[in-house]
N, C-alpha and C positions, 0 to 999 in steps of 0.2 A: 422866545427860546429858539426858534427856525432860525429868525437871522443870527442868532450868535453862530448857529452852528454852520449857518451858509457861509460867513465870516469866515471863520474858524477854518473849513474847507478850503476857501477860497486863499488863503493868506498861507496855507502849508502848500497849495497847487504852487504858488507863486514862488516860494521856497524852494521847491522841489529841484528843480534844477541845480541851485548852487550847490545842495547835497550830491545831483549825481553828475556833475560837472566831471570831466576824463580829466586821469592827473598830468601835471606836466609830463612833455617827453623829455627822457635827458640829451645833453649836451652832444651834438658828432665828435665825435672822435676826428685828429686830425686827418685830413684828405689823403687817402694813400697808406694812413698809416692801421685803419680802423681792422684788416683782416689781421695783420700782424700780432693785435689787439687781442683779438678775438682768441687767435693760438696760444697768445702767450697767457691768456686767464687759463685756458685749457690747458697748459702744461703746469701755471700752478695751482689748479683744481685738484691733478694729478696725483700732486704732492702731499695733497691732505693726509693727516695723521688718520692712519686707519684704529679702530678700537681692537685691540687682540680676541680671538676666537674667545668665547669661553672652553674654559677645558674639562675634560673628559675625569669625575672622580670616580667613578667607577674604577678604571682601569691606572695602572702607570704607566708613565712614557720615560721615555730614558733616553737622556740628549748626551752622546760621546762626541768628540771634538775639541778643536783650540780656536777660543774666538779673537780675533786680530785687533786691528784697532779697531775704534769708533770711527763709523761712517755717517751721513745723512743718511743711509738707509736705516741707522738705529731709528734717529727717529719714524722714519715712515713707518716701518713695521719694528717696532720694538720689540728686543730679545726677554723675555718673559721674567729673567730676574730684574731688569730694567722697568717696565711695565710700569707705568704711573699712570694710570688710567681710574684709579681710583685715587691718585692725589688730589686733595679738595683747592690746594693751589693751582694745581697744573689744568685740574678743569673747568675754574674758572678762568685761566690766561687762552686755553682753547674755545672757549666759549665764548671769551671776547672776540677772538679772533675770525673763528667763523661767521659772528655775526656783522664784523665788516666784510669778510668773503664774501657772502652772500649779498651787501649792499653791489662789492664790484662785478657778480653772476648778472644782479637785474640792471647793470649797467647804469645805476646812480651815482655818476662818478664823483660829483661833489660830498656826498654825503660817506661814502667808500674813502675818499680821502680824508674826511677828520678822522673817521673812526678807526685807520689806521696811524693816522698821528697819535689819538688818544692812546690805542693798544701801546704801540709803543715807548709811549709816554708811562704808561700805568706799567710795561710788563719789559723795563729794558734788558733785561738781563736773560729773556725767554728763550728757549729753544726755535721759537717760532720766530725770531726777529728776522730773520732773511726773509721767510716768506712775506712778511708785514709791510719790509722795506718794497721786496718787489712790488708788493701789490698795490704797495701807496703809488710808485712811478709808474705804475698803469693805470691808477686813477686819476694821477697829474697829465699823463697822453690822453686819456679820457675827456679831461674836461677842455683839452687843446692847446696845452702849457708847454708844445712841443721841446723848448729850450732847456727849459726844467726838468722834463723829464729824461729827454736823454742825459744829461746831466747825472740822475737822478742813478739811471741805470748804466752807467760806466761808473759811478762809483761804486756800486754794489756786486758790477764784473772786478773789480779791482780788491774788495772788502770779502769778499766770498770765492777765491778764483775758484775749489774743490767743488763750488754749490753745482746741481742740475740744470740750473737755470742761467746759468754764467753764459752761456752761450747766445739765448735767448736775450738778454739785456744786451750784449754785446751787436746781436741785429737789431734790438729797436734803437740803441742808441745811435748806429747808421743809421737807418729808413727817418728816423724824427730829426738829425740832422741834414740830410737828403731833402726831405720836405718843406724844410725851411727858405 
């Protein structure tokens, strides 16, 4: 009975490591272009869809006004008859989405670029597809696809010129051809 169990110990100690083995780090970013990087995940973190306050039913609120066109700020902070926050569509296409955001936050750039090919793939028609598009060309600068990515992001300054982020694409797509 000892030695099974001396065994037994012995053979999980020997294991032990490949369980706490550190995960791979990801890929650098290209040379020169990684802070850029870094700004541009930051400005479209930014942009994430905020969930509307809940409101006050106690009391009424009374909104007077003439609302213009439609901007990206609708979506950022959406006008309350707009509000799809409880569409069961739209928060599953957000919930896809943030869970590639959150790949390209921990800076797992390979795996942040399928999963905005997938999003896109699964959800083309979404309000979110700018941000998806950006964020896939930050995950192709990610992984050091410099060509591709600038590429990536002059067409999406070309495809969006109104977006937030037009500007931002418009500098990495110099700095990633600069780099090169």
């Amino acid at each position: 009975m000892k030695t099974k169990l001396i065994t037994l110990l012995v053979s999980l100690t020997l294991a032990l490591p490949v369980f706490a083995a550190e995960p791979s780090k990801p890929a650098p970013p290209p040379a020169g272009a990684s802070s850029l990087l870094i700004d541009a995940l930051r400005s479209l973190s930014g942009l994430l869809p905020k969930p509307e306050a809940p409101r006050n039913e106690a009391g009424a609120v009374s909104t007077i006004g003439i609302r213009g066109n439609e901007s990206t700020a609708t979506l950022i902070t959406p006008y309350w008859k707009d509000d799809r926050s409880n569409d069961p569509a739209f928060k599953a296409q957000l919930e896809a989405y943030l869970a590639a955001h959150n790949l390209l936050q921990a800076q797992r750039w390979d795996e942040a670029q399928q999963a905005m090919v997938r999003f896109l793939g699964e959800h083309p028609n979404s309000d979110l597809t700018p941000h998806a598009r950006f964020g896939q060309a930050l995950a192709v600068a990610g992984v050091g696809n410099g060509a591709a990515a600038a590429s990536q992001f002059q067409q999406f300054a070309r495809d969006y010129p109104q977006h937030p982020l037009r500007g931002e694409a418009e500098r990495l797509a110099t700095a990633l051809r600069a780099a090169q």
